[in-house]
N, C-alpha and C positions, 0 to 999 in steps of 0.2 A: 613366365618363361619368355623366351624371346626369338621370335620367329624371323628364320634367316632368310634371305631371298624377295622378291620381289612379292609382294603382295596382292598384286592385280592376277598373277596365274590362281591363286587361291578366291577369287573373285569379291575381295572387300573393295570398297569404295566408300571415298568422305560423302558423307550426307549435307544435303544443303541444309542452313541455318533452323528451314522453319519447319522441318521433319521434325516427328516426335523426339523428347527428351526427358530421361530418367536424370538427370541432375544437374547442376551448375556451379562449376568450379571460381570462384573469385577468391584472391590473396588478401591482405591487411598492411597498409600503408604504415610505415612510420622509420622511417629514413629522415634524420633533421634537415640532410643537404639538397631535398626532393620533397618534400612536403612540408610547409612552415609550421609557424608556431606550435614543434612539439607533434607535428602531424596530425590532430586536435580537428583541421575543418577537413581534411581530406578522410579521416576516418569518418566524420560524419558524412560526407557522402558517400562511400561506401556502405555504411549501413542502411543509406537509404537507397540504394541499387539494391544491397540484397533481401532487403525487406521486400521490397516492391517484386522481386521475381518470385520469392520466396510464396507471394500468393498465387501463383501460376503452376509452379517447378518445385521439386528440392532444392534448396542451395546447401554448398559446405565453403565452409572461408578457412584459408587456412592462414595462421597463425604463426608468430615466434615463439619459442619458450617464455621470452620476455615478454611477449605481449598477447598470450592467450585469453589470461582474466580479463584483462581491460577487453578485447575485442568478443569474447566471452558476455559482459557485464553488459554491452550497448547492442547487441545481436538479438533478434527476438528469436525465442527459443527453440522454436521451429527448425532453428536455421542451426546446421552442425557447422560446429567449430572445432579443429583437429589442428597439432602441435606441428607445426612444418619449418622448417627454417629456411628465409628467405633472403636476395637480396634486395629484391624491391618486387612490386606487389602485381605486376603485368601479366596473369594467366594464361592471356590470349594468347601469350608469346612464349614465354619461358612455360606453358602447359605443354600436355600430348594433345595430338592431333587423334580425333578419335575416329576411327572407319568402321563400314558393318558389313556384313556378308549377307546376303537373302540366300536362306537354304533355297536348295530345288527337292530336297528329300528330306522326309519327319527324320529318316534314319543320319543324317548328319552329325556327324558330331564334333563339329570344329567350331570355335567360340564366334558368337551372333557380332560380340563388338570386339575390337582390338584398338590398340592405339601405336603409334607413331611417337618416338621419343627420337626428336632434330636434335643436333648439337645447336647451342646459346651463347651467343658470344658479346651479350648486353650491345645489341645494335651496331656493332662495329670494332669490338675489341679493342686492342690498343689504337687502333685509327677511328678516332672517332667517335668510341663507345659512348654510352651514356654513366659508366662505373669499372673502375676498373677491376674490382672481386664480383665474378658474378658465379663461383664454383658452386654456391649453394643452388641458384635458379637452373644450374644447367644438371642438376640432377630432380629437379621437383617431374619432370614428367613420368624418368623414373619411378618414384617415390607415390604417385597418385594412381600408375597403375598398379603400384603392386597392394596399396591399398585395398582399388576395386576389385583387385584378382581378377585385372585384365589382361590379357595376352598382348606381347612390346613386340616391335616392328623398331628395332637398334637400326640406326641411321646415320652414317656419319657427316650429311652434308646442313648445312648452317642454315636454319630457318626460324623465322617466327609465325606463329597462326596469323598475327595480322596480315603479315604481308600475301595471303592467297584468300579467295572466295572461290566458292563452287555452287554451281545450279544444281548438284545432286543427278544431273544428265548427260555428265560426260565434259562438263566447259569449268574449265579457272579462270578467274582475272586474276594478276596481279599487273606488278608496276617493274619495268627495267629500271628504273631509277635505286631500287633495291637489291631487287635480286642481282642483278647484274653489277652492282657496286662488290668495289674492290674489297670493301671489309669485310665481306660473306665467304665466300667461295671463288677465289681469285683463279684456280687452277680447274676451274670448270667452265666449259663455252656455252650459251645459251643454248646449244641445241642439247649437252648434257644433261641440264637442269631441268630442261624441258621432259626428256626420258626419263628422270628422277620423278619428274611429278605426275607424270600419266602413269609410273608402276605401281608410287603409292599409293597416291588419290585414287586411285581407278578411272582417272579421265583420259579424253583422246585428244583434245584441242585448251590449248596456253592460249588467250587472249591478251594481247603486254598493250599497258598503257605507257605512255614513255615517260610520265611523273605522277608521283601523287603531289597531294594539298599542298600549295606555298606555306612554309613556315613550318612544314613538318622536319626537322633536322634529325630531330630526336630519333627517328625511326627511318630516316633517310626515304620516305615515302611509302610510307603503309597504302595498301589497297584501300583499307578498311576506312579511311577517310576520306577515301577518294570518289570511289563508285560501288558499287555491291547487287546484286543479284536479288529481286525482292519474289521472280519466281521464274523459271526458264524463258529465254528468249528476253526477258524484262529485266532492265535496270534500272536504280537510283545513280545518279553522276551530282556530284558536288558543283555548283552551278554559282554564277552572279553576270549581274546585268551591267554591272562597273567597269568601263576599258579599261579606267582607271588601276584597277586594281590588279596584283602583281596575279592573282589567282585569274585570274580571266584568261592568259594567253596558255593557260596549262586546262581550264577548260574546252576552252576553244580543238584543242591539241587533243584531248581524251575525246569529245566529242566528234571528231572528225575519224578518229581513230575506229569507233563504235559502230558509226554510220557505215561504214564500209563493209565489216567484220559479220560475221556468222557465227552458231556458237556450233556446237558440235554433232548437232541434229539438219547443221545446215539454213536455222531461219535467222532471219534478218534481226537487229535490236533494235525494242521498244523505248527510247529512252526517255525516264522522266528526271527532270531537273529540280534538284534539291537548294535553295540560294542558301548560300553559306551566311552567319550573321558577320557582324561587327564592322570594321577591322578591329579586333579587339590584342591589347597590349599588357603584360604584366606593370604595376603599378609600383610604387617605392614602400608603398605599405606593404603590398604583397611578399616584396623583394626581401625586404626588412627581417620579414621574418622567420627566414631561413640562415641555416647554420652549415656553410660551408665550412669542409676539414677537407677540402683537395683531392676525394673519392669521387662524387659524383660532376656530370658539367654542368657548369655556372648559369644562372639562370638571371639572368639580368632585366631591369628595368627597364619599360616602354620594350622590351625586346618580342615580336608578335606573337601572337599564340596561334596556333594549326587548330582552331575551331573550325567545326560540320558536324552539320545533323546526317550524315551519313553513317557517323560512327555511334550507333546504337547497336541494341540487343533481339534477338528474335527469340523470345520465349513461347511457350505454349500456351497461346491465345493472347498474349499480346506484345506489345512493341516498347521498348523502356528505351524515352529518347532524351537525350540529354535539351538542357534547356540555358540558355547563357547570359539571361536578364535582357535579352535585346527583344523587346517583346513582338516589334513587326513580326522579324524573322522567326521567333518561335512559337508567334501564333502561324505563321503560315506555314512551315515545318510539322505542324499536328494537324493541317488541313491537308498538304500533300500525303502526307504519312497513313490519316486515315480514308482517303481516296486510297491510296495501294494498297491499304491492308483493309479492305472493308468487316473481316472475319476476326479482326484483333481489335481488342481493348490498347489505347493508347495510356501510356504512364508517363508525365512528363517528371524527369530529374531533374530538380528547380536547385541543388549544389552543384549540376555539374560541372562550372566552372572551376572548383577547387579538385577536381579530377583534371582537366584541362592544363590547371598550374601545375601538376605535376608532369604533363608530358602525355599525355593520351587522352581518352575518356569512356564511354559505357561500353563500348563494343571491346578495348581493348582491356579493364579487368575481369573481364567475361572467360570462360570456357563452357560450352556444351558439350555434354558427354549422354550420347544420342543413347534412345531407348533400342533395347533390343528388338 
């Protein structure tokens, strides 16, 4: 069913990442003009994001008609595999946003979880986007709750899960560099969006950074790359010690931003700095082996990649963090990581680079769909 009206008078609210979770939603790569040779190394890392939650969490992957066997055949069997049609494989994004209610009465009887189904407009529609048929992704949230026979919260304004985080206490990050871009939601003022998101999140206070990660085009500045929420009052920020580098004065810029800022409880931020690796560059091999046909955007040589260990996964009981063969940074990414999450097992994703080539990585094939 689909529940009209504002959903904060009914008192749901998004839960933050690392509240309990009955499942994990991730898609199945295989677009030629977005993931190379045949989609071949991006499936395999996919399998091994959902392997690895899969011993924590449930996972479901879902699938094309075309390619359920094969994604079916490399899944360990644990892991549900359902027939979904896609147009590329981002859940974070093109998923539902899932929120939950705490009864105050056993006599309650309105559903524990709901979900948020945003209109999808493949990161910027005709300006920009990353595809220009994205009809099938912008009904998948649709399509997943009626699945779970979850109760829809229809929403006409233009979002992706990456681009919001939540402390689960009333505070969002995201980034103006997105939200506030013109391919989303052109005929709404920040202070609209702003009322959009405290009715449905259930939160009181929008903290805006004014960019995400250098080199994020793709998503015009996801949060989720940027900084995140590792538990109230406490963040991770995407960090480097390089003036050099283009990502330093968008650090500089988030961090000054944070320092000031209170979240919705009114305390100051804790912030810890995550160094980003590289600068790391798609290669002519890489390039090579992709099959543009004039759908998706061009993905070109030496062209930078929007790597961070920021964009990882919060499962139950541990941390699934992408790793990018830069071994300083990703040993010290699993030092930081296991310092903030002293209660989490760390899993490092040693393909996640070939997630990266496609345009995002662990946090954004991800969906959590919170326990009741």
């Amino acid at each position: 069913m689909d529940l009209k009206g504002t959903p904060v008078f009914h008192g749901y609210r998004m839960p933050a990442e690392w509240e309990p979770h009955s499942m994990c939603w991730i898609g199945w790569p295989e677009r030629l003009d977005n993931w190379r040779d045949n989609a071949i190394h991006g499936q395999r890392a996919f399998v091994e994001v959902a392997t690895a939650i899969s011993k924590f969490e449930p996972v479901t992957v879902c699938a094309s008609a075309a390619q359920w066997a094969n994604a079916r055949s490399q899944l360990p069997k644990s892991v549900r595999v359902i027939e979904m049609s896609l147009n590329d494989s981002w859940l974070r994004d093109s998923g539902p946003t899932f929120v939950v209610k705490e009864s105050k009465s056993t006599s309650d009887s309105e559903a524990k979880v709901a979900g948020i189904d945003w209109e999808f407009n493949s990161y910027g529609g005709v300006d920009g986007g990353c595809y220009i048929d994205w009809s099938f992704d912008n009904l998948l949230a649709s399509k997943i709750l009626d699945v779970e026979r979850v109760p829809k919260f229809k929403h006409s304004m233009i979002l992706e899960g990456g681009s919001i985080h939540v402390d689960g206490e009333g505070t969002c990050l995201t980034t103006e560099e997105c939200l506030l871009n013109k391919n989303r939601n052109p005929h709404m003022s920040k202070e609209e969006i702003e009322d959009e998101l405290k009715a449905y999140l259930g939160v009181k206070k929008i903290v805006w950074l004014p960019r995400g990660l250098y080199g994020d085009e793709d998503t015009n500045g996801h949060i989720d790359n940027m900084c995140c929420f590792v538990k109230p009052g406490v963040v991770l920020l995407a960090w480097t010690d390089d003036e050099s580098d283009p990502q330093y004065e968008r650090s500089i810029e988030a961090y000054s931003v944070l320092s000031s800022a209170t979240d919705a409880k009114g305390r100051k931020f804790e912030i810890i700095k995550l160094h980003i690796p590289g600068p790391l560059c798609m290669t002519a091999e890489e390039e090579a082996g992709l099959v543009q046909v004039g759908e998706a955007k061009a993905r070109c040589v030496d062209s930078v990649l929007a790597a961070s260990y920021i964009n990882f996964y919060i499962a139950n009981g541990a941390i699934i963090t992408p790793q990018f063969g830069d071994q300083k940074w990703d040993d010290e990414a699993v030092r930081v990581l296991s310092h903030t999450f002293p209660d989490h097992q760390i899993v490092r994703i040693k393909s996640a680079r070939d997630i990266l080539l496609g345009g995002g990585n662990v946090h954004c094939i991800t969906q959590q769909q919170p326990a009741a």
